[in-house]
VODRENGU-850205 format. One record per residue: x, y, z of N, C-alpha, C, CB in turn. Coordinates in steps of 0.02 Angstrom, whole numbers, padded with zeros to 5 digits, always signed. Glycine has a CB too. Example, Ala and Ser with C-alpha at 12.3 -4.5 7.8 and 13.67 -1.06 7.14 Angstrom:
2
+00660-00284+00390+00615-00225+00390+00660-00165+00390+00565-00224+00452 +00642-00112+00354+00684-00053+00357+00645+00002+00394+00704-00030+00286 
***
This chain:
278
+00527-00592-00741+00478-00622-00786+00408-00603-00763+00486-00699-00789 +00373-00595-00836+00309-00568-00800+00252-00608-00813+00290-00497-00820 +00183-00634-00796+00155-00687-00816+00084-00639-00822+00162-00758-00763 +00048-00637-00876-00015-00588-00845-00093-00649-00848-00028-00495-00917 -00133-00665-00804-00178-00694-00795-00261-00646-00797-00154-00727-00735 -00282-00684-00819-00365-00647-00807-00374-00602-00751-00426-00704-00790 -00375-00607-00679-00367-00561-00636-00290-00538-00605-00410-00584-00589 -00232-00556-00636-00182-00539-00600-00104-00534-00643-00185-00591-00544 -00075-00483-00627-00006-00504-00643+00045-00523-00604+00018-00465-00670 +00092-00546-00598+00124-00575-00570+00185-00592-00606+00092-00616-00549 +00264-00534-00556+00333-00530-00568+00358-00554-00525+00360-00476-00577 +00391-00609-00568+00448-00645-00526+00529-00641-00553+00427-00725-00524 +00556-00593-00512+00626-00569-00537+00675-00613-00543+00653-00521-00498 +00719-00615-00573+00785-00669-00576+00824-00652-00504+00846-00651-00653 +00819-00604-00477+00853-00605-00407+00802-00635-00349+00877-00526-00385 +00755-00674-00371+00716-00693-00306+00749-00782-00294+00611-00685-00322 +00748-00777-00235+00751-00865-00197+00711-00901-00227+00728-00877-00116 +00711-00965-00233+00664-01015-00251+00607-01014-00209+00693-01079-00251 +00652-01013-00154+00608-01019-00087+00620-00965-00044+00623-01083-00046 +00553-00929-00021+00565-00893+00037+00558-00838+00030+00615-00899+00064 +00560-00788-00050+00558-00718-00066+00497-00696-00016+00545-00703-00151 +00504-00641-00026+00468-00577+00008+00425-00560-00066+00533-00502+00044 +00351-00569-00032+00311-00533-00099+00284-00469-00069+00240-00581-00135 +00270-00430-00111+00229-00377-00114+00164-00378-00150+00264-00331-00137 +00095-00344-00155+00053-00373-00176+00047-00301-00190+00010-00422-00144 +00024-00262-00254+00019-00183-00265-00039-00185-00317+00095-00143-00296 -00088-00133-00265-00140-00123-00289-00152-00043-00332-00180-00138-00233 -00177-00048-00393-00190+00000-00432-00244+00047-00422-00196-00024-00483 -00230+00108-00429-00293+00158-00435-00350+00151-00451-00287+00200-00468 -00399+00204-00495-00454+00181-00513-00434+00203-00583-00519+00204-00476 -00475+00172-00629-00448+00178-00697-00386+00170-00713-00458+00229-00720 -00343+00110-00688-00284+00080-00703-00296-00015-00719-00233+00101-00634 -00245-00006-00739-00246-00100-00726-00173-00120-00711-00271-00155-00807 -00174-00195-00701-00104-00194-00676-00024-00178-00716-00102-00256-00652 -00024-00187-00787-00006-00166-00844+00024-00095-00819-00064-00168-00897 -00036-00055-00808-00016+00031-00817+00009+00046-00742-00094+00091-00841 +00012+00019-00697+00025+00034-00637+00077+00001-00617-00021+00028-00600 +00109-00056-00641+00177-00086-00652+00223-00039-00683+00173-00148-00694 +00199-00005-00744+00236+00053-00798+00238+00098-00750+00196+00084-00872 +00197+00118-00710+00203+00195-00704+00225+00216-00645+00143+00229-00712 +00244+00153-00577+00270+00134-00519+00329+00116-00534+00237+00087-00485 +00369+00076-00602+00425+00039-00601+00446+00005-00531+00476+00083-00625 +00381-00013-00506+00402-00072-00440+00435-00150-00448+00331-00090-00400 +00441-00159-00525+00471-00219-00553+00555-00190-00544+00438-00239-00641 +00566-00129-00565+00650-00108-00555+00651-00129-00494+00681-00026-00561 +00636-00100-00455+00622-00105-00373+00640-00179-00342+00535-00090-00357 +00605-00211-00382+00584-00277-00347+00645-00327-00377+00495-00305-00372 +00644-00311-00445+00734-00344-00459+00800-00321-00392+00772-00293-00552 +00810-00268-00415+00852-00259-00340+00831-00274-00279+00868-00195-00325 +00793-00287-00241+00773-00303-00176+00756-00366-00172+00724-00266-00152 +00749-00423-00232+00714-00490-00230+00645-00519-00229+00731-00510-00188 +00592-00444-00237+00522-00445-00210+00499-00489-00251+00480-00381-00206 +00466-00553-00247+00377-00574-00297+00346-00492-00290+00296-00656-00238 +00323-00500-00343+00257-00440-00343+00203-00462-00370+00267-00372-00384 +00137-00462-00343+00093-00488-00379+00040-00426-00371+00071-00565-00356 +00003-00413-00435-00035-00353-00470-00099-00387-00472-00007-00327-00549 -00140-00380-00407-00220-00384-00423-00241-00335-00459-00264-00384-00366 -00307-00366-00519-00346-00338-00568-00415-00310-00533-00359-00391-00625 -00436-00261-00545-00510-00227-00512-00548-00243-00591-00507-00116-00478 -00584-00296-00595-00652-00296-00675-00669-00242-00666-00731-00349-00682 -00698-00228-00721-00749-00175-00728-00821-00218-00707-00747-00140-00812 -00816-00270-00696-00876-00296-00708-00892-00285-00599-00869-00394-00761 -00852-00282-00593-00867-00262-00500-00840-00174-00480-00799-00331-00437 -00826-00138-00521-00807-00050-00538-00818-00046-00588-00739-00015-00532 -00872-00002-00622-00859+00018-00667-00813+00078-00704-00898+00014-00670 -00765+00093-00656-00720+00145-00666-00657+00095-00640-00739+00223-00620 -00639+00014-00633-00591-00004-00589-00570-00016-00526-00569+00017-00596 -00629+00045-00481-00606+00072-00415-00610-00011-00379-00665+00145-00377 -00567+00003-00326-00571-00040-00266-00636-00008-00244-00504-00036-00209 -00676-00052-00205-00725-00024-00160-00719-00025-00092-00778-00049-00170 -00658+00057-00071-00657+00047+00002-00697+00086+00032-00599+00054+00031 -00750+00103-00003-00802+00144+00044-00867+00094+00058-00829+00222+00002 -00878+00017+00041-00924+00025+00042-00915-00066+00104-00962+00045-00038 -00972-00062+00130-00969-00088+00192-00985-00167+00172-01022-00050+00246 -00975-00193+00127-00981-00259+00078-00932-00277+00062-01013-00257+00020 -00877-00234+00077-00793-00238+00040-00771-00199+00100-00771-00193-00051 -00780-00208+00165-00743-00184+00225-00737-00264+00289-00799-00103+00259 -00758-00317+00252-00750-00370+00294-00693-00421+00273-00814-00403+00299 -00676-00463+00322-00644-00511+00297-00671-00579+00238-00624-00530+00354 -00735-00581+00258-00750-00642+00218-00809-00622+00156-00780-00703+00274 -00806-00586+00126-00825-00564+00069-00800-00495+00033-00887-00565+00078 -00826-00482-00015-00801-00420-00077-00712-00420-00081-00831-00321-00045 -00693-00375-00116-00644-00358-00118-00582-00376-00076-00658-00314-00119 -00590-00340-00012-00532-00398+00021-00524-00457+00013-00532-00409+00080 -00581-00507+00027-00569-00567+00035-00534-00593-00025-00626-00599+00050 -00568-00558-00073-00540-00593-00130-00471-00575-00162-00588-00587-00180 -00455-00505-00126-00365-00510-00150-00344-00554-00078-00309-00410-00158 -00356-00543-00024-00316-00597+00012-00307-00663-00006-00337-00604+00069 -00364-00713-00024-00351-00737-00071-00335-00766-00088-00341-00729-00088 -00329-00739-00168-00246-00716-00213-00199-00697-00189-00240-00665-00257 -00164-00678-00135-00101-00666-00118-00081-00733-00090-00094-00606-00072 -00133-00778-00034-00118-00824-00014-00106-00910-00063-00161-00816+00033 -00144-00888-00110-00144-00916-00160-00085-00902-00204-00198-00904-00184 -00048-00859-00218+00019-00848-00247+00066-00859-00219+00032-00799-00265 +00071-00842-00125+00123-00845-00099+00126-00940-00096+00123-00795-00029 +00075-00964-00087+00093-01040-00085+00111-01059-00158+00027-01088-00056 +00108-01057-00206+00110-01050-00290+00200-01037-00291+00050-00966-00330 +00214-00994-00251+00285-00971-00272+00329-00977-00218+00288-00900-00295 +00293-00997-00162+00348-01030-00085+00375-00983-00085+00407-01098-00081 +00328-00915-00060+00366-00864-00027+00360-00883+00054+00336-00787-00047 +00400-00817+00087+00412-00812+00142+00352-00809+00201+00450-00764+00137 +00294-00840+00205+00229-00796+00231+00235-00742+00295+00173-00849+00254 +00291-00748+00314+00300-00679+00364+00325-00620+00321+00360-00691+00429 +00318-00623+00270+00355-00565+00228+00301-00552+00180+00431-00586+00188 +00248-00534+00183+00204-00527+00130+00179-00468+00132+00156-00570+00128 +00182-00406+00110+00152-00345+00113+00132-00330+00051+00190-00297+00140 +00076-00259+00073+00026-00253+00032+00032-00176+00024-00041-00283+00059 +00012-00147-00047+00033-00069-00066-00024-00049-00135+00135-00065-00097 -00014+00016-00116-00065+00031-00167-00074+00121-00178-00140-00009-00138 -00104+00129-00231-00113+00201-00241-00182+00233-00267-00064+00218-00288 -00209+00284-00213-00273+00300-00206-00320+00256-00184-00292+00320-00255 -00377+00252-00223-00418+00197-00186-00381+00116-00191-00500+00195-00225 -00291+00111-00226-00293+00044-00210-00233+00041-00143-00274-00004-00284 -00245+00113-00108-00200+00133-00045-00239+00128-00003-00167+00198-00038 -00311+00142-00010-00372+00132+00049-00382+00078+00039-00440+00169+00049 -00371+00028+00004-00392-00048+00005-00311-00075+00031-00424-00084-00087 -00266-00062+00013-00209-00068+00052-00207-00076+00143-00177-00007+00030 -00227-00003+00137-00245+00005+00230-00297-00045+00255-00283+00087+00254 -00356-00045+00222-00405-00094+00247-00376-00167+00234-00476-00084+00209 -00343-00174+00189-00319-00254+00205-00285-00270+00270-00265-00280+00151 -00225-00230+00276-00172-00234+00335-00217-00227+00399-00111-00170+00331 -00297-00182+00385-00338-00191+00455-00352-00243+00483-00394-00170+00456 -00384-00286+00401-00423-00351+00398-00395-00410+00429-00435-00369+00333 -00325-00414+00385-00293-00448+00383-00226-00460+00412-00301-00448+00343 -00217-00450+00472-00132-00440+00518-00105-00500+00515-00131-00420+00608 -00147-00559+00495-00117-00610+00493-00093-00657+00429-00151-00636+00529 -00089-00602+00379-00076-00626+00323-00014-00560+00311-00149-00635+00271 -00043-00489+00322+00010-00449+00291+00057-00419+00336-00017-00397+00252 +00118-00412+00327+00171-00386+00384+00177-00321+00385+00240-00409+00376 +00169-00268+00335+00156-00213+00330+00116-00179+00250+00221-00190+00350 +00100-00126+00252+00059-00098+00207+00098-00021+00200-00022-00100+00236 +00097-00012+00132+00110+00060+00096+00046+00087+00070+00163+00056+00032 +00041+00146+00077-00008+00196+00057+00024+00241+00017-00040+00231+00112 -00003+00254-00050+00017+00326-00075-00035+00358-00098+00069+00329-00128 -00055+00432-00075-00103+00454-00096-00161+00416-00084-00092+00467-00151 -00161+00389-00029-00243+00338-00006-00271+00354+00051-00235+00254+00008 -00320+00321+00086-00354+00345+00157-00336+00264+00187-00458+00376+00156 -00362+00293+00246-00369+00251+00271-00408+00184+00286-00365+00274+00291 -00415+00153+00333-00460+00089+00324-00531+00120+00352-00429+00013+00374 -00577+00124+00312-00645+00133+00342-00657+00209+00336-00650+00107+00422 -00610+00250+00291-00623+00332+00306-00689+00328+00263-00554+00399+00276 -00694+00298+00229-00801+00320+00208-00824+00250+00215-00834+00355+00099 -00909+00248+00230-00926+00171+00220-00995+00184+00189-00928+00118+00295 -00986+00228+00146-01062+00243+00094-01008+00304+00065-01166+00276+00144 -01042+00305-00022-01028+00343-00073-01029+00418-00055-01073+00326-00124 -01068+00423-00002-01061+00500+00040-01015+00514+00081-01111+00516+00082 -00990+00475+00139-00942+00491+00183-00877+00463+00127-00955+00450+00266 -00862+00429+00078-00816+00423+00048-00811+00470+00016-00811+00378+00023 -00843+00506-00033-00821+00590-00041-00793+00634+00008-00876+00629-00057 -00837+00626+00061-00813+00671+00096-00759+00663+00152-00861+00696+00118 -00726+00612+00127-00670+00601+00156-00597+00622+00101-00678+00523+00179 -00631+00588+00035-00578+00598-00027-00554+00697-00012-00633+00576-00128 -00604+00739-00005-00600+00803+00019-00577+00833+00088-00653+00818+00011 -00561+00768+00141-00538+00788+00206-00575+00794+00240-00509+00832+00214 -00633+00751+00263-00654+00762+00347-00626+00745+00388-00703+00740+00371 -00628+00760+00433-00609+00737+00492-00624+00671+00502-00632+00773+00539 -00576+00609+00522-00589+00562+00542-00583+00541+00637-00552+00532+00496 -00641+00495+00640-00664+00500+00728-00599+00456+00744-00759+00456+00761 -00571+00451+00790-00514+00427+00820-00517+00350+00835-00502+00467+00881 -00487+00310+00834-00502+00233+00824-00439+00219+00865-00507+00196+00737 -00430+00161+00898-00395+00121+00927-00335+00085+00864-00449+00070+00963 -00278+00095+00890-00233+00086+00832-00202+00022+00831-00180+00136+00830 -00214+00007+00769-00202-00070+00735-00111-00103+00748-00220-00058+00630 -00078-00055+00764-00010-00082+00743+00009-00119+00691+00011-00115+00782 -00010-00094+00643+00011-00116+00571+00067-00074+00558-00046-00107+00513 +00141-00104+00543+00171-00047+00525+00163-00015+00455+00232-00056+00536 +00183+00045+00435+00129+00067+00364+00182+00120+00357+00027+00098+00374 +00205+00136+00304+00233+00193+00255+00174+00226+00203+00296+00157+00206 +00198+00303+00209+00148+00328+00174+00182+00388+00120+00093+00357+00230 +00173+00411+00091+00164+00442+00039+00105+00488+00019+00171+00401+00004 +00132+00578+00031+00066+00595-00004+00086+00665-00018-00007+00586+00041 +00068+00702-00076+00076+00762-00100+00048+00824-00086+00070+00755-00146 +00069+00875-00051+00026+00905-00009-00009+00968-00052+00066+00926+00058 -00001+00941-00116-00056+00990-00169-00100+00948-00209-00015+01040-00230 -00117+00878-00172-00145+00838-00218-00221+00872-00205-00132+00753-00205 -00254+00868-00255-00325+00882-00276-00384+00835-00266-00324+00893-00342 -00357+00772-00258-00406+00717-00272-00403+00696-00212-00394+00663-00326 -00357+00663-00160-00382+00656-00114-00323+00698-00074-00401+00587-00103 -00365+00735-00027-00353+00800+00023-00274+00741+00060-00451+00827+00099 -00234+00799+00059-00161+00789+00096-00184+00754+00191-00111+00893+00098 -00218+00776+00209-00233+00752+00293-00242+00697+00280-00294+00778+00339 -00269+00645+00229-00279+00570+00241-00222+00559+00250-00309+00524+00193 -00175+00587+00198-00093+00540+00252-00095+00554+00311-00004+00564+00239 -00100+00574+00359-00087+00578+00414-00156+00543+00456-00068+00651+00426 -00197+00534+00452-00239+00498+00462-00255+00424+00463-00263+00520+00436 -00185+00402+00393-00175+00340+00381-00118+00308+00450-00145+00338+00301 -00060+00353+00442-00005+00366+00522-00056+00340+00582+00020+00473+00544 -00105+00368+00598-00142+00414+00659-00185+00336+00660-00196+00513+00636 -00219+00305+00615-00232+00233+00602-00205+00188+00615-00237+00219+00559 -00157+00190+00605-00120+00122+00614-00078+00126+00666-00080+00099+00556 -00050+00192+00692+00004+00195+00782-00028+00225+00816+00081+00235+00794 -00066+00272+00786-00094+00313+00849-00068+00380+00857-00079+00280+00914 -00113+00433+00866-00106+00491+00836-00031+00530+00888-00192+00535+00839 -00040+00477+00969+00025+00508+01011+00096+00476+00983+00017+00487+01101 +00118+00441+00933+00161+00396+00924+00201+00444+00919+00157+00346+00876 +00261+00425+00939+00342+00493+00944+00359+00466+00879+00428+00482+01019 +00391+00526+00853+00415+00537+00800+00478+00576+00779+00372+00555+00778 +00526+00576+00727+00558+00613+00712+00568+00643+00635+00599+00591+00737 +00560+00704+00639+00547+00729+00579+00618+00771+00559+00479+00772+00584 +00637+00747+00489+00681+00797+00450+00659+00815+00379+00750+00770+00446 +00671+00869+00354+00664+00898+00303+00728+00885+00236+00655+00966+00332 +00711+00857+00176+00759+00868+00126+00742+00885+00068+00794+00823+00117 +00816+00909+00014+00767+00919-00041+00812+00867-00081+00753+01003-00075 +00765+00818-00154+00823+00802-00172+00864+00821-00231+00818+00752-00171 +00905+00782-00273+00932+00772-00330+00904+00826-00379+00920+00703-00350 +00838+00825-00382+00793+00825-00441+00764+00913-00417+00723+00744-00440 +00775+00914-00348+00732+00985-00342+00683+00961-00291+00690+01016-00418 +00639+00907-00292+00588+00908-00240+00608+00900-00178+00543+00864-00248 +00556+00946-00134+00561+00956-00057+00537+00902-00027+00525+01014-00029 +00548+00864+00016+00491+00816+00047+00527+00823+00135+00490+00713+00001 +00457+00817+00186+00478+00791+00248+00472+00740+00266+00461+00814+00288 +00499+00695+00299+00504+00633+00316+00485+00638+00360+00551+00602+00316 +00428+00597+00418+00434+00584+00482+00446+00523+00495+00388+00603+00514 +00471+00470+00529+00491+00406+00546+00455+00419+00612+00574+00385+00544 +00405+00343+00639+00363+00335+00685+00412+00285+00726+00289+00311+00660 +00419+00312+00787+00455+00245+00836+00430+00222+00871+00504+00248+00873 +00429+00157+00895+00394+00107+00944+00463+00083+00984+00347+00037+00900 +00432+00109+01058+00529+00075+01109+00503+00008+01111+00560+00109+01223 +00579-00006+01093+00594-00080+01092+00589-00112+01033+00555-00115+01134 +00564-00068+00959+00535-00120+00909+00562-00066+00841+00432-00140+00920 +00605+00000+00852+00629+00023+00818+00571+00069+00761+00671-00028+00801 +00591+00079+00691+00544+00117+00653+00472+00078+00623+00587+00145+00593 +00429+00100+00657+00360+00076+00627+00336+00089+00589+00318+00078+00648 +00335+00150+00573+00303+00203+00534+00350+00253+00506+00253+00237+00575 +00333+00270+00426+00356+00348+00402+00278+00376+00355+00444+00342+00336 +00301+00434+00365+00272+00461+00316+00315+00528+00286+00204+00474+00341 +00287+00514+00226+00336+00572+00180+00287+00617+00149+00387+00537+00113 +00293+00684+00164+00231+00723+00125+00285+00754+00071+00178+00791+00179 +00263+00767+00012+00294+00793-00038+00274+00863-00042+00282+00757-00097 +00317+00889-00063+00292+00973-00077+00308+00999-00141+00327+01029-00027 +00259+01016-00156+00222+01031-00222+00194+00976-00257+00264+01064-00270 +00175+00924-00240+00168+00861-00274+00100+00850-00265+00211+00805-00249 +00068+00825-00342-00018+00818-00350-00003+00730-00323-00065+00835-00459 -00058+00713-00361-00100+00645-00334-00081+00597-00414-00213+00666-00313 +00014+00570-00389+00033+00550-00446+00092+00491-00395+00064+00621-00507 +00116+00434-00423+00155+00396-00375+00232+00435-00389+00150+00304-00391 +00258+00446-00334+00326+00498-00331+00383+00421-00365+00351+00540-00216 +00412+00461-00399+00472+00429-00420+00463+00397-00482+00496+00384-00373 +00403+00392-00520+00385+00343-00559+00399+00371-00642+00307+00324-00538 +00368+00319-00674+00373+00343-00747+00328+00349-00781+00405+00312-00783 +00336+00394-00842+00266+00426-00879+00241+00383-00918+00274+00489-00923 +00277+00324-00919+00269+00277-00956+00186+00238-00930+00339+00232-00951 +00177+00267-00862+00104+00251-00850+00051+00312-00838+00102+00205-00790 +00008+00285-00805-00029+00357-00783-00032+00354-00711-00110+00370-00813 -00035+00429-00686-00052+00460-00624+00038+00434-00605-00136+00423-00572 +00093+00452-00624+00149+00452-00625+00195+00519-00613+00156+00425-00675 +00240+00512-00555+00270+00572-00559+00350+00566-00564+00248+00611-00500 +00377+00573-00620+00464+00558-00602+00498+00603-00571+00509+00549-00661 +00465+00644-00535+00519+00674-00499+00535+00631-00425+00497+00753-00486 +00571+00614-00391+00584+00582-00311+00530+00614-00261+00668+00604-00277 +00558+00573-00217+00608+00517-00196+00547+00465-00235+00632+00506-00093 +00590+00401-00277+00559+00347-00275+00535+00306-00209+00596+00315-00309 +00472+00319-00223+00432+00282-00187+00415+00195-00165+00391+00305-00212 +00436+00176-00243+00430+00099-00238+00490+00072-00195+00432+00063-00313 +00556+00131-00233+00609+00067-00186+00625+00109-00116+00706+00042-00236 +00594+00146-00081+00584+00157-00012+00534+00117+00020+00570+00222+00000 +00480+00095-00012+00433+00032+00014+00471-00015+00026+00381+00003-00032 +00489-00036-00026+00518-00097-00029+00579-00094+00025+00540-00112-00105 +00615-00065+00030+00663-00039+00104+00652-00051+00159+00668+00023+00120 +00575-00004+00161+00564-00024+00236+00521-00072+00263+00544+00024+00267 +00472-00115+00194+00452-00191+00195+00520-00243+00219+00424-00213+00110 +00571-00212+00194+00617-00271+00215+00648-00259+00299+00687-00274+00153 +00624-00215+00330+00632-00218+00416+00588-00232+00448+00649-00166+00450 +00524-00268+00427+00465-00283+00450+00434-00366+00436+00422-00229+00420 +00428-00390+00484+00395-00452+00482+00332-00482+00509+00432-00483+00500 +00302-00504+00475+00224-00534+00522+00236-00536+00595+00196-00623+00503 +00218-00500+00646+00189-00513+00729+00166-00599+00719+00101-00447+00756 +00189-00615+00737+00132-00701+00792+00094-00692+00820+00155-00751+00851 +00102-00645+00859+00029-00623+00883-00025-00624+00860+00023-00576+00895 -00008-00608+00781-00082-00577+00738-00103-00645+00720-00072-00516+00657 -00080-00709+00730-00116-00762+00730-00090-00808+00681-00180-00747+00720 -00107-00871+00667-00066-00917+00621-00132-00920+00569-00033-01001+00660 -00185-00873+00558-00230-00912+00520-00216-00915+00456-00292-00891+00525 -00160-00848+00409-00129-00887+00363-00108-00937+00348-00103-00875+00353 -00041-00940+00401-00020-01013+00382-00063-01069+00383+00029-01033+00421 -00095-01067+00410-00138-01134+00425-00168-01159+00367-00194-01125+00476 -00192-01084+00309-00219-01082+00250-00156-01129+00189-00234-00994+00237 -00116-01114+00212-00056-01164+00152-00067-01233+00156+00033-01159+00170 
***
């Protein structure tokens, strides 16, 4: 069932618990809304089989005038104002609304709503258990309309102390819009650029090539993947044309998120200040 509100949509599948589901919170591109990025992800198929809440934050035009998340700009890179604050939120605000699981709450997104993705899971460790990226940067790769171009194009990003967020990524290594190295940059963000890894190559069903790398942490199993696609632009893999910036060819993307959201749970470490918020 789908409910659509002034800033949000929000799917709640007939296979979810009363109590306790696992939400996902999936953030849209720029020039999408949650409508076209529900269509064009089919993360509602996804989320029926796996049990997910999904809840679809709205970007106004009246704060983008193109939609965009604003993860370049240093007003919407904190916890207690712009953009983050205000989808965190709304997530915390839904997950108490629908008595989800709060160690199970992750956050996903595509392009700039994959760089607002990453920057939440920066912001926020104590609300989200892991974060998906497709086709996005990282947390903080621009913090003015200049270094955010010139990141969407691939600069080099300066090396940062790594968050341990675990994070799946997604990215097409002929995409045009934003340069193929932010996936790996997003990896290199969140474990750390020495993290061991194991990489295999497949092709699937459909014809597409993709490599997998899976990130390991001893003692704590897979942290991290990333999947680069080959031949694949700056479109969500697996999806339907039924939206935009959609690619149906594989591997589906939504229900490999959703996969490896379900081997990941909020750290305690990262603090009780969610819960405390219920």
């Amino acid at each position: 069932m789908t409910a659509i509100h002034d800033d949000h949509s929000l799917y709640v599948p007939a296979t979810a618990p009363r109590h306790g589901a696992p939400l996902a919170v999936m953030l849209h591109g720029a020039g999408q809304d949650p409508g076209d990025f529900a269509a064009g992800t089919t993360m509602n198929l996804a989320a029926e089989r796996h049990g997910f809440v999904v809840l679809y934050p709205a970007q106004p035009s009246s704060a983008n005038a193109h939609q965009c998340w604003n993860w370049f700009e240093p007003a919407h890179q904190t916890r207690s104002a712009g953009d983050p604050a205000r989808i965190a939120a709304l997530t915390l605000q839904v997950a108490r609304e629908q008595g989800v699981d709060i160690d199970r709450i992750y956050v996903a997104g595509l392009s700039a709503g994959g760089a607002m993705a990453a920057l939440l899971g920066d912001l926020f460790p104590d609300v989200y258990a892991a974060v998906g990226v497709h086709s996005g940067l990282a947390a903080r790769a621009g913090t003015d309309l200049s270094s955010g171009l010139a990141a969407l194009r691939g600069a080099p990003r300066e090396a940062s102390v790594p968050r341990e967020m675990p994070t799946i990524v997604f990215h097409g290594d002929r995409d045009a819009v934003v340069h193929p190295l932010n996936g790996t940059q997003v990896i290199e963000a969140s474990l750390g650029a020495d993290c061991a890894f194991k990489s295999c190559e497949h092709t699937g069903p459909d014809g597409r090539r993709f490599t997998r790398r899976n990130y390991l942490h001893e003692g704590s199993g897979v942290r991290g993947e990333h999947w680069t696609l080959h031949d694949a632009a700056h479109a969500w893999s697996g999806g339907s044309l039924g939206g935009s910036f959609a690619d149906p060819l594989g591997p589906d993307a939504s229900e490999e998120m959703l996969r490896f959201f379900e081997t990941q749970r909020r750290i305690p470490s990262h603090g009780s200040r969610a819960a405390d918020r219920f």
